[in-house]
C-alpha positions as CSV (number, residue, x, y, z in Angstrom):
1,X,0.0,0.0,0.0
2,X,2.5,2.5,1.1
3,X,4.4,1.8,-2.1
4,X,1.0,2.4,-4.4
5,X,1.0,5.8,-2.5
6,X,4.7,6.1,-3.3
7,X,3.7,5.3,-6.8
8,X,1.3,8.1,-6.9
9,X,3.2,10.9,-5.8
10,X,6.1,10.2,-7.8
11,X,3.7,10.4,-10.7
12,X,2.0,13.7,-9.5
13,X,5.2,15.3,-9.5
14,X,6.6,14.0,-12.8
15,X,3.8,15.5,-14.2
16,X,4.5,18.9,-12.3
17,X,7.9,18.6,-13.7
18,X,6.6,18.0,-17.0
19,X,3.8,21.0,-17.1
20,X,6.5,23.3,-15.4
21,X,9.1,22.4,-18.7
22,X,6.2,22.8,-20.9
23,X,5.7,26.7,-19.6
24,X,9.2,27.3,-19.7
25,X,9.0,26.3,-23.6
26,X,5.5,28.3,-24.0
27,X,3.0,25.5,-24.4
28,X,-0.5,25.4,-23.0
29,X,-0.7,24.7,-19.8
30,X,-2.8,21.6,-18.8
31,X,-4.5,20.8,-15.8
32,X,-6.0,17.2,-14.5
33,X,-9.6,17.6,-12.9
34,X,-12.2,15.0,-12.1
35,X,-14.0,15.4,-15.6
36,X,-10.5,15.1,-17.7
37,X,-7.4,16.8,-18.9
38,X,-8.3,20.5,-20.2
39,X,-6.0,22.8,-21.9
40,X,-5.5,26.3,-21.4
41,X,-4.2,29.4,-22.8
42,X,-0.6,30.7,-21.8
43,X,-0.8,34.6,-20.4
44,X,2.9,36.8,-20.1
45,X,1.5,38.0,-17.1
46,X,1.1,34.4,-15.4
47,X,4.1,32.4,-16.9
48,X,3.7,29.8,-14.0
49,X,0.2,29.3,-14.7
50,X,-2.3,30.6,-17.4
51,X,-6.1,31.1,-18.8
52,X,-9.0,28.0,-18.3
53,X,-11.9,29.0,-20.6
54,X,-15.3,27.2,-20.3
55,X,-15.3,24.3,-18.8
56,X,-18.2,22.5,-18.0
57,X,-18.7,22.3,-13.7
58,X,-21.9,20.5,-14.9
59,X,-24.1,18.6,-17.2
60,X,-25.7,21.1,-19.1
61,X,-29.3,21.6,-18.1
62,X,-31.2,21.0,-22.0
63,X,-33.9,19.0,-23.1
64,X,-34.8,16.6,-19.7
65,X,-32.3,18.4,-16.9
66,X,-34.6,22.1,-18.0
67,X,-35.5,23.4,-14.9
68,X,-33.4,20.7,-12.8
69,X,-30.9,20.9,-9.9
70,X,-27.5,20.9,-11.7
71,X,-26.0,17.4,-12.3
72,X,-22.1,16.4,-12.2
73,X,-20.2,16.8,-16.0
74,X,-20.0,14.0,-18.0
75,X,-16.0,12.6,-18.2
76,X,-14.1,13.1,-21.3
77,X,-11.1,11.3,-22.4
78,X,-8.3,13.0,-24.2
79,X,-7.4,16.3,-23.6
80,X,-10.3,18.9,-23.8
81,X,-9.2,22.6,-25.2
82,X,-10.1,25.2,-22.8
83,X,-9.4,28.3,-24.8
84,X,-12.9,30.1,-25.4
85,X,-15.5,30.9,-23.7
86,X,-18.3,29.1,-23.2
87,X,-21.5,30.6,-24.3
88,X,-22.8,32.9,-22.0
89,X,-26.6,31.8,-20.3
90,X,-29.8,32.0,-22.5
91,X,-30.5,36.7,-22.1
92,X,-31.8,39.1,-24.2
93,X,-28.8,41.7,-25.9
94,X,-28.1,43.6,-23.1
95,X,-27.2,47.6,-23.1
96,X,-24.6,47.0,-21.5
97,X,-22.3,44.9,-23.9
98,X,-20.5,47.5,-25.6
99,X,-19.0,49.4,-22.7
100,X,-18.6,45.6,-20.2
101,X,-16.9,43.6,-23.4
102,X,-16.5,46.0,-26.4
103,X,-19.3,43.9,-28.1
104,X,-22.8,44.3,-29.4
105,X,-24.2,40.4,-28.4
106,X,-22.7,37.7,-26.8
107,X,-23.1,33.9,-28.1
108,X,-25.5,32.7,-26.1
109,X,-27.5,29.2,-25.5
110,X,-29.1,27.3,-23.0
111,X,-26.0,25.0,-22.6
112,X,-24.1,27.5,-20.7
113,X,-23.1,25.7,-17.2
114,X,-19.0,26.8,-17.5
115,X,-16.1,27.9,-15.6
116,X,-13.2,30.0,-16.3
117,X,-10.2,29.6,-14.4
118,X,-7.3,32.1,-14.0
119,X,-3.8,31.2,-12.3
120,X,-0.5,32.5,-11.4
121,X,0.8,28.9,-10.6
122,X,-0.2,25.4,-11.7
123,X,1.8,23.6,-8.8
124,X,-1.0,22.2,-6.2
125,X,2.0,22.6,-3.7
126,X,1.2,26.3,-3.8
127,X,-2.3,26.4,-2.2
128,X,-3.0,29.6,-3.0
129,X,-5.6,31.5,-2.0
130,X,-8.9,31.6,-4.5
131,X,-11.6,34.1,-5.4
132,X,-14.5,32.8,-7.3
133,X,-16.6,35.6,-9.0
134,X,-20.6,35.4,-9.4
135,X,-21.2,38.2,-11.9
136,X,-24.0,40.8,-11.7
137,X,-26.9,41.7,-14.4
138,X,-30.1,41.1,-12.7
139,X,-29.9,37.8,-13.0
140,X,-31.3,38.1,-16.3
141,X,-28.1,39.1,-18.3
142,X,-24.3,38.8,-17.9
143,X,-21.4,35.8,-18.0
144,X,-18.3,34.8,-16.2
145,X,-16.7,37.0,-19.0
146,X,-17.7,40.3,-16.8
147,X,-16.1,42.4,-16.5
148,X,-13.3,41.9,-19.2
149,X,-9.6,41.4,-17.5
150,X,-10.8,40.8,-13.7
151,X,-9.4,37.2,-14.0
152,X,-5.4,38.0,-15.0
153,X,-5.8,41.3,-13.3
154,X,-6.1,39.5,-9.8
155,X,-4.5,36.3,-10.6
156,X,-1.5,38.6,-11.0
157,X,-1.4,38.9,-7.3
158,X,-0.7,36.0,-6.8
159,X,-4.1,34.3,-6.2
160,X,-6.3,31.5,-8.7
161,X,-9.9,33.5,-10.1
162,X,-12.6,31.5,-10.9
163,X,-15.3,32.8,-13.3
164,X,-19.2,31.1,-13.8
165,X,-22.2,31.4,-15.4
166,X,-24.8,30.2,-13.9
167,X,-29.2,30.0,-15.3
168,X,-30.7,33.3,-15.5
169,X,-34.7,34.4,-15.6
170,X,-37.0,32.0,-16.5
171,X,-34.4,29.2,-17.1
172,X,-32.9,29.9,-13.7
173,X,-35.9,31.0,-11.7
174,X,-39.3,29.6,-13.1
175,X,-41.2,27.9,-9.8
176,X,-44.1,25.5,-10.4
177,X,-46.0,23.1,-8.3
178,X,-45.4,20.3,-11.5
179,X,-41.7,20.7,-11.0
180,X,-42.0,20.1,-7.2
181,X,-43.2,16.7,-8.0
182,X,-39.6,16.0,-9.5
183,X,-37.8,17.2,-6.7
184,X,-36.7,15.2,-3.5
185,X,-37.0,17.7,-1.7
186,X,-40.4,19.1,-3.4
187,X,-39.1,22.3,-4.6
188,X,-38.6,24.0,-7.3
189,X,-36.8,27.6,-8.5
190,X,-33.8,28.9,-7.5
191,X,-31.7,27.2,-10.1
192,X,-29.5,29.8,-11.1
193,X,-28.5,29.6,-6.9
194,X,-27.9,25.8,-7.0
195,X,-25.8,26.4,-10.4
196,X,-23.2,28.7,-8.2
197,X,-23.5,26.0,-5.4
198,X,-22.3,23.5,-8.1
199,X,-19.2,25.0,-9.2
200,X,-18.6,26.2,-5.6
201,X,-18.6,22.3,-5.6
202,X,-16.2,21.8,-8.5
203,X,-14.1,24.7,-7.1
204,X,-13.4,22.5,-3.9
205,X,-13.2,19.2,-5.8
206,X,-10.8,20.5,-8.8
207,X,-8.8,24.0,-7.4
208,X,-5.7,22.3,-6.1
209,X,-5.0,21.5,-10.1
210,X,-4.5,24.9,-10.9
211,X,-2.5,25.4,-8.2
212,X,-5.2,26.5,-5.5
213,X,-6.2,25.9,-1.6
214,X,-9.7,24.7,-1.5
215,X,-9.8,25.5,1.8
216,X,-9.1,29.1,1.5
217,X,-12.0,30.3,-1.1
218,X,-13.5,33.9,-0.9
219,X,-16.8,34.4,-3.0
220,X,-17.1,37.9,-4.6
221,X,-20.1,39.5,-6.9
222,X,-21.6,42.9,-8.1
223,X,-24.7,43.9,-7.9
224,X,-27.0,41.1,-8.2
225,X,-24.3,38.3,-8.1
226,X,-23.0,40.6,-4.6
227,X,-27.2,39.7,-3.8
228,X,-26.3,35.9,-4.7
229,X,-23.5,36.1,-2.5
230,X,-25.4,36.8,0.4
231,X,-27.7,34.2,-0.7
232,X,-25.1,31.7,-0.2
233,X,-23.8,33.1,2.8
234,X,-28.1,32.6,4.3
235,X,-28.7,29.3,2.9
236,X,-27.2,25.8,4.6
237,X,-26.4,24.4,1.4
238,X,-23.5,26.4,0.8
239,X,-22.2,25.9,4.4
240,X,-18.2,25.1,4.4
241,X,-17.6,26.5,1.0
242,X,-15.8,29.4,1.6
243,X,-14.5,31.4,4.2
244,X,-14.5,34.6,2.9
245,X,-17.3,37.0,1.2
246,X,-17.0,40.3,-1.1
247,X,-20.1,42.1,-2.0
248,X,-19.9,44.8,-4.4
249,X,-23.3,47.2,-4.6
250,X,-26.2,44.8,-3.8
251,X,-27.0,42.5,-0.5
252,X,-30.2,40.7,0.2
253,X,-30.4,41.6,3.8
254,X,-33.5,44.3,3.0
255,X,-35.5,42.4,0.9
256,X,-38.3,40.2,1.4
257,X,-38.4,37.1,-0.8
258,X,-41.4,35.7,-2.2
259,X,-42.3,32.1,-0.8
260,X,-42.4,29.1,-3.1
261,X,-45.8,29.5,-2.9
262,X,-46.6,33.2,-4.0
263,X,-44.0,32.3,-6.8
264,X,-45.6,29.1,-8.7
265,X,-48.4,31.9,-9.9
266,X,-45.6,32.3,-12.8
267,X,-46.5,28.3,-14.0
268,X,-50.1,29.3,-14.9
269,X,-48.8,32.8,-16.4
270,X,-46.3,30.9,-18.4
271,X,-48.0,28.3,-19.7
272,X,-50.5,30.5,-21.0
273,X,-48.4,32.6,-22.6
274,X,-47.0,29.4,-24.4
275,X,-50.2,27.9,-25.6
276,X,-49.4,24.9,-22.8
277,X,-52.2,23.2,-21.8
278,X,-52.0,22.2,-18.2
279,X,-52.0,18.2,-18.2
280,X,-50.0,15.5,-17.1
281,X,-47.3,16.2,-19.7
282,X,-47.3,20.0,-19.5
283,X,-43.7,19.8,-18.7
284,X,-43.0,17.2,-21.0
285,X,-44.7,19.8,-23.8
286,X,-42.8,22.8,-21.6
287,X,-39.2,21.0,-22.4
288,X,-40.0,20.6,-25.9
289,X,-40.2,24.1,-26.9
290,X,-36.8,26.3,-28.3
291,X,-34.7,27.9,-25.5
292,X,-35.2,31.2,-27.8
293,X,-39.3,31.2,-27.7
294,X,-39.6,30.8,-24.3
295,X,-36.6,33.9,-23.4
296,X,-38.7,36.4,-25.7
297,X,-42.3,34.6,-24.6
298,X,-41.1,35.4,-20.3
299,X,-39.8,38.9,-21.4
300,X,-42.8,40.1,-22.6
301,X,-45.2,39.5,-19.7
302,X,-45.0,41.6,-16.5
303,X,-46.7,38.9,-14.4
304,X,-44.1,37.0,-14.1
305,X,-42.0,37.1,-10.9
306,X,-38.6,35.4,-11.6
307,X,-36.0,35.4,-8.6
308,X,-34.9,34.1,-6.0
309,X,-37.5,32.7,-3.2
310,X,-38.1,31.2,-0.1
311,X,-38.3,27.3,-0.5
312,X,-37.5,25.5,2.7
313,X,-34.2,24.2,1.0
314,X,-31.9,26.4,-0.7
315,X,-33.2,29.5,1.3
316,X,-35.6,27.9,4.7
317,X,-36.3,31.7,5.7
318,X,-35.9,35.5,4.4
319,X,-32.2,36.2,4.4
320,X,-32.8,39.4,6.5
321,X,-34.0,37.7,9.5
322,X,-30.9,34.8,8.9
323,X,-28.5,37.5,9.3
324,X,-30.4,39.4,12.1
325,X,-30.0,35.9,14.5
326,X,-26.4,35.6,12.9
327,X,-27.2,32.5,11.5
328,X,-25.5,33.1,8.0
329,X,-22.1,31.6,7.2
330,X,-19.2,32.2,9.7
331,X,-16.9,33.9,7.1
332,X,-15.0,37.2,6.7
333,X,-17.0,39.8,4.5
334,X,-16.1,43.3,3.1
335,X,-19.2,44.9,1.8
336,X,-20.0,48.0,-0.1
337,X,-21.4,51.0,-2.5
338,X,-20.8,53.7,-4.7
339,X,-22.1,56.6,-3.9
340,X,-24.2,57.5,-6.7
341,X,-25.0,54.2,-7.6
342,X,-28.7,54.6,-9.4
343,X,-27.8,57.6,-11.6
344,X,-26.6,55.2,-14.3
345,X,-29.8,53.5,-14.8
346,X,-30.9,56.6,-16.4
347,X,-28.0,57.6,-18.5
348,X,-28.0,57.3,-22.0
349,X,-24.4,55.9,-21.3
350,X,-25.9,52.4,-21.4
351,X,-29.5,53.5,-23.3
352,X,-31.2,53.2,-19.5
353,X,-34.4,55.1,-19.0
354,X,-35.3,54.7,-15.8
355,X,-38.3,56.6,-14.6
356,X,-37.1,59.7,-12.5
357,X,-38.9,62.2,-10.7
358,X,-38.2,65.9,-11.9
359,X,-40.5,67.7,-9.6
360,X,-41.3,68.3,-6.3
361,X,-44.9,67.1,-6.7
362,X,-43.3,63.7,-8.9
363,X,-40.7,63.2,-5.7
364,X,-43.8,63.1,-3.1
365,X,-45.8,61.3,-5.2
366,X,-43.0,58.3,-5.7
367,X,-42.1,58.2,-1.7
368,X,-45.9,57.8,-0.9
369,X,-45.9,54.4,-3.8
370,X,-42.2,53.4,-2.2
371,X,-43.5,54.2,1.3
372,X,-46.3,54.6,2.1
373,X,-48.0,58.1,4.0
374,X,-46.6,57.8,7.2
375,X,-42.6,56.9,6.3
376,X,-42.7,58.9,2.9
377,X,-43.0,62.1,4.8
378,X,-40.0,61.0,7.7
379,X,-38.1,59.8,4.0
380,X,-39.2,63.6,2.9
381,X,-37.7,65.2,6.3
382,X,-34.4,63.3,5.9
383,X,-33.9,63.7,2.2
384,X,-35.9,67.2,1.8
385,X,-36.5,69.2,-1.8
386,X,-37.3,73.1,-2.0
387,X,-37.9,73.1,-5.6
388,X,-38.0,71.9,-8.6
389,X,-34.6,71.8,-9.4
390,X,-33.3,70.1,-6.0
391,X,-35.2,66.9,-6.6
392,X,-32.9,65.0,-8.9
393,X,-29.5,65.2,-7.0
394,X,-31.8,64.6,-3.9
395,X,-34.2,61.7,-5.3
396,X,-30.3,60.4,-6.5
397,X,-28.7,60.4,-3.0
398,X,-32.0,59.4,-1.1
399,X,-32.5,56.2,-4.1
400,X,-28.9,55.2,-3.2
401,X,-29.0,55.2,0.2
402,X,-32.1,53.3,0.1
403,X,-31.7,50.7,-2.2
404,X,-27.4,50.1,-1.6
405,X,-26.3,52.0,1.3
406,X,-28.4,50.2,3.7
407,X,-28.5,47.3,2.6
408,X,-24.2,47.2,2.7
409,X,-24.7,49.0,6.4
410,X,-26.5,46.7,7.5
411,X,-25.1,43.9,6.8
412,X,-21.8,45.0,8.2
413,X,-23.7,45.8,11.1
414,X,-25.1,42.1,11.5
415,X,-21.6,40.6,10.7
416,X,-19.8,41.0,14.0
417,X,-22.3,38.7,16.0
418,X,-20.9,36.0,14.2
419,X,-17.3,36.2,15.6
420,X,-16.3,37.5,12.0
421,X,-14.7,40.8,10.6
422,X,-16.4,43.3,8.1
423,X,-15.0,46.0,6.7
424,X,-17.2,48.9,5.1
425,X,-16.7,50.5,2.0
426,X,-18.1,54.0,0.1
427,X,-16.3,54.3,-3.4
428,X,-16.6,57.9,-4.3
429,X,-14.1,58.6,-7.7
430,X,-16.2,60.6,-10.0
431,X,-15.1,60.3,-13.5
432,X,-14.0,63.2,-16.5
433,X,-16.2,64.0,-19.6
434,X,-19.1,62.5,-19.6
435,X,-19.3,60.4,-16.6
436,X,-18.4,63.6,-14.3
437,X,-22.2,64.1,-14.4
438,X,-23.2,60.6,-13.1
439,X,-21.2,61.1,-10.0
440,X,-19.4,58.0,-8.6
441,X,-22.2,55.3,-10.3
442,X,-22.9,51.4,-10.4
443,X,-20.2,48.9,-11.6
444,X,-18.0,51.9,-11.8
445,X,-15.3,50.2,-9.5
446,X,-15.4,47.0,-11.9
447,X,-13.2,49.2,-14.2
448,X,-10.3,49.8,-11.6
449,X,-10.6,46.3,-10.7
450,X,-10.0,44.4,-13.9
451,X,-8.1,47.5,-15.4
452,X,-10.5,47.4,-18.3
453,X,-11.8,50.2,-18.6
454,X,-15.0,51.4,-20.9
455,X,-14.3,52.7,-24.3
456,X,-15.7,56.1,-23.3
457,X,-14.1,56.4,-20.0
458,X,-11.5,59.6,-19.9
459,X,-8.4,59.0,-17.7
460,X,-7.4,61.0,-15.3
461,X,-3.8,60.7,-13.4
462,X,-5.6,59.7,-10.3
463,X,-7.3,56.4,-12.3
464,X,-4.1,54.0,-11.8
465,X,-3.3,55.2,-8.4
466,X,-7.1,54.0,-7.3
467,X,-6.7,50.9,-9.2
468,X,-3.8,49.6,-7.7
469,X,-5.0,50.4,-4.2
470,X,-8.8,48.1,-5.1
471,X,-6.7,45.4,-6.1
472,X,-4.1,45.8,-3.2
473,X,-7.6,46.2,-1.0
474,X,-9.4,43.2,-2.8
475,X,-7.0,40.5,-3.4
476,X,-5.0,41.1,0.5
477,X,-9.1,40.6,1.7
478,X,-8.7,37.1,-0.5
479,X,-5.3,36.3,1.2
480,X,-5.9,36.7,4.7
481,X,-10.0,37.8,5.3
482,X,-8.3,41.5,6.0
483,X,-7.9,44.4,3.7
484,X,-5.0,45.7,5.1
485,X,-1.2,45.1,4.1
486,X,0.5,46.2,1.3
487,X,1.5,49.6,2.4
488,X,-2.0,50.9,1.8
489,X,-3.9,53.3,4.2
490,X,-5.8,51.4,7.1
491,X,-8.9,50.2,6.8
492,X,-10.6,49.6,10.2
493,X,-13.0,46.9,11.0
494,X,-16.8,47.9,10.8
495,X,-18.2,48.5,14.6
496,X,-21.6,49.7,15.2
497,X,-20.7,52.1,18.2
498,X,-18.6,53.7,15.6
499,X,-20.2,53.3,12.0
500,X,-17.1,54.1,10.6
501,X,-16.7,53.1,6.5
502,X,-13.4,53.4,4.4
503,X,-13.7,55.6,1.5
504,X,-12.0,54.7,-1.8
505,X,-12.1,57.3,-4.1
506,X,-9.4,60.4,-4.8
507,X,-9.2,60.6,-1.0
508,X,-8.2,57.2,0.5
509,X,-9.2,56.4,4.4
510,X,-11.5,56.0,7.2
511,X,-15.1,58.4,7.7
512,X,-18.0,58.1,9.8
513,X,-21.0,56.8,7.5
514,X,-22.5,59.9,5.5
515,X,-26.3,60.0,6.4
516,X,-25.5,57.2,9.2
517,X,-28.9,58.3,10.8
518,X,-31.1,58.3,8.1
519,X,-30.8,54.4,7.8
520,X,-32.3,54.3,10.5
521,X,-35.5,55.3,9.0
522,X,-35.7,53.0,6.3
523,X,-34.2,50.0,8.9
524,X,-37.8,50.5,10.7
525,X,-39.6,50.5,7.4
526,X,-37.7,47.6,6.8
527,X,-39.2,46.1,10.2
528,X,-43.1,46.6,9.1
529,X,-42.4,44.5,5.6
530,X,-40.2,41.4,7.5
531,X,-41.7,40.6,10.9
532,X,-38.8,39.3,13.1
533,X,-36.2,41.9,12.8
534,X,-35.1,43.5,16.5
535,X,-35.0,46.8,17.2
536,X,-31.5,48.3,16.2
């Protein structure tokens, strides 16, 4: 026996020997993982290591495995290129696509369960630490190929990135009582969730090839993939895999979730819109039809209520109130916002028209449909207009605090209770030409992450100063579950007797939370839509 082991680790490191000889001469690297041998792209910038593009963490979900909890990857023999990406999940062209990638569509297909792998080192003697990156667009849009050059940016530092796509819309969130009866656990929804559970999986079974620790993974997102972060942090079935957590503009700790219940109304909206007749083989009938039909079919009817929801598996009870008893995952987290955040989603920039109030009658008349009487007029008091020509910059501000800056508050506030660190952030760098206007806006920090930035973007000197402190800031946070190091400016740990947040923008360092008390008002709001929540 002890010479079979022998055996093996002589043969583990002949083929280190051999893949190290093989970058030294500029071939592909190669890496073993349970599916098969895949073969990757060499990068100057990782000469140890190199570029994974889609590879399949599970058996795509087509034909029978539509609306199924993700199944393991078929095997392959031979060596499998991975040197392109994988298409990206079944979406509609997004606005987005020609400042994110440089592109006007993206191939896309229902066949999209991949993961991209970056590393600075192949050797699994290296354990290094691991990010895995759960990309935002509503989770109706985007790909593990957003944003462009966040990969080799990080993995530069000296840690392995791990890109996914995962089900999005109807494909990754349609609930029905028919597909209960498949499920063990009689539930249904939520797929796009159990997709990033599944490579979280792989990531654990497969990292040490690419020269990674399994055991030191931090997951990171923007916007809504920072809201499926904190899904996985609130629901038991990612327990143990990871112990670390970024969230980039977007949390779920203010929102209240739909129970499985309330969501199967979309299976009678649905197949109606389809021509389905409800039968026994309605989901047989449901399977049958073209990916494309049933992506333009679900965007066309307001009805339907496609997210995330409470099930009594994936999430037993609303995310808020799992974080208010600190009953989330154990882990490290550094959570923030930028402090303009929704002035993008009216900008021509990205062709966004977002309604927006312009007067002072339009502002009341939005708090009292957001609010209600009683807290629209406290929401008023705090964020107050005097005219006409207040109300936009004010409506900005008071729409960002609301629907970010809380959220990111208070979720650092309900981190400490759990033995862990947080540490709060408020990015603030407004940009030159046309983005001055727009203030410091959503997915702006993506840029200075990946060093990609958009095509209309003007540079200032201060740009590569900021971007090299985010990635000093992110990637130490990935190496050690703190922040700090690197010669940067401190970054103290979120306390609630102190609400202080680091600002990253031209200025660098520690504040007190702008508007700290103003949260307050929208945490008691907060209280009268998710019974359970303590007082603060």
């Amino acid at each position: 026996m002890r010479r079979m082991r022998l055996g093996v680790v002589m043969a583990g490191w002949m083929a280190l020997a051999v893949a190290a000889q093989a970058q030294a001469h500029g071939r592909a690297p190669e890496a073993r993982i349970d599916s098969g041998v895949v073969r990757g792209v060499p990068l100057t910038g990782l000469p140890q290591g190199g570029e994974f593009l889609g590879i399949p963490y599970a058996a795509q979900p087509v034909g029978a495995l539509r609306w199924r909890a993700p199944e393991p990857a078929p095997h392959w023999s031979g060596v499998r290129a991975a040197t392109v990406w994988g298409p990206a999940c079944m979406q509609r062209p997004s606005t987005w696509l020609p400042e994110m990638l440089g592109v006007r569509e993206m191939p896309t297909s229902e066949a999209c369960l991949y993961v991209n792998v970056w590393t600075p080192e192949l050797d699994p003697a290296k354990k290094l630490p691991v990010l895995v990156w759960i990309h935002g667009g509503g989770n109706v849009e985007g790909s593990g190929e957003w944003p462009e050059g966040l990969g080799p940016t990080l993995a530069q530092t000296g840690i392995v990135v791990v890109s996914l796509n995962y089900r999005l819309g109807a494909f990754g969130f349609f609930a029905s009582p028919r597909l209960n009866g498949e499920s063990r656990h009689q539930v249904s929804g939520n797929y796009g969730n159990l997709d990033q559970i599944a490579a979280l999986k792989w990531v654990r079974r497969n990292v040490a090839a690419f020269g990674g620790d399994a055991q030191r993974v931090t997951i990171a997102g923007q916007s809504s993939g920072s809201e499926d972060v904190c899904l996985l942090m609130a629901s038991p079935l990612a327990r143990g895999l990871f112990e670390g957590a970024i969230l980039e503009s977007g949390t779920c700790v203010d929102s209240v979730y739909p129970k499985l219940k309330e969501e199967e109304a979309s299976d009678g909206h649905l197949l109606g819109d389809l021509g389905v007749t409800a039968g026994p083989d309605a989901l047989e009938k449901l399977r049958a039809i073209p990916a494309e039909r049933i992506l333009e079919t679900a965007a066309k009817d307001g009805n339907l209520d496609l997210g995330p929801t409470i099930d009594g598996w994936m999430l037993p009870e609303q995310p808020g109130i799992t974080f208010a008893r600190g009953q989330q995952a154990r882990v490290a987290v550094m959570v923030g916002t930028n402090e303009e955040e929704v002035s993008i989603f009216a900008s021509p920039i990205v062709g966004a028209t977002a309604y927006r109030p312009k007067t002072v009658a339009e502002y009341h008349a939005w708090l009292q449909r957001g609010f209600g009487s009683d807290v629209a007029a406290r929401v008023f008091a705090a964020y107050p207009a005097q005219t006409d020509g207040e109300v936009p910059g004010v409506f900005r501000t008071m729409f960002s605090d609301y629907d970010f800056a809380f959220s990111a508050w208070l979720l650092a506030r309900d981190t400490p209770q759990t033995g862990k660190s947080a540490y709060l952030y408020r990015f603030t760098y407004v940009g030159a030409g046309p983005f001055a206007k727009l203030g410091a806006f959503h997915s702006e920090e993506l840029m200075f992450l990946s060093r990609h930035f958009w095509t209309t973007w003007v540079h200032q000197p201060g740009d590569a100063a900021l971007s090299r402190t985010l990635v000093g800031y992110w990637s130490d946070f990935v190496k050690t579950g703190d922040p700090n190091g690197g010669g940067l400016p401190e970054w103290p740990e979120f306390r609630s007797s102190e609400n202080e947040c680091q600002e990253l923008g031209t200025r660098v360092g520690p504040e007190r939370v702008p508007r700290v008390a103003k949260m307050e008002i929208f945490y008691k709001f907060l209280r009268t839509r998710l019974k359970g929540l303590p007082e603060l």
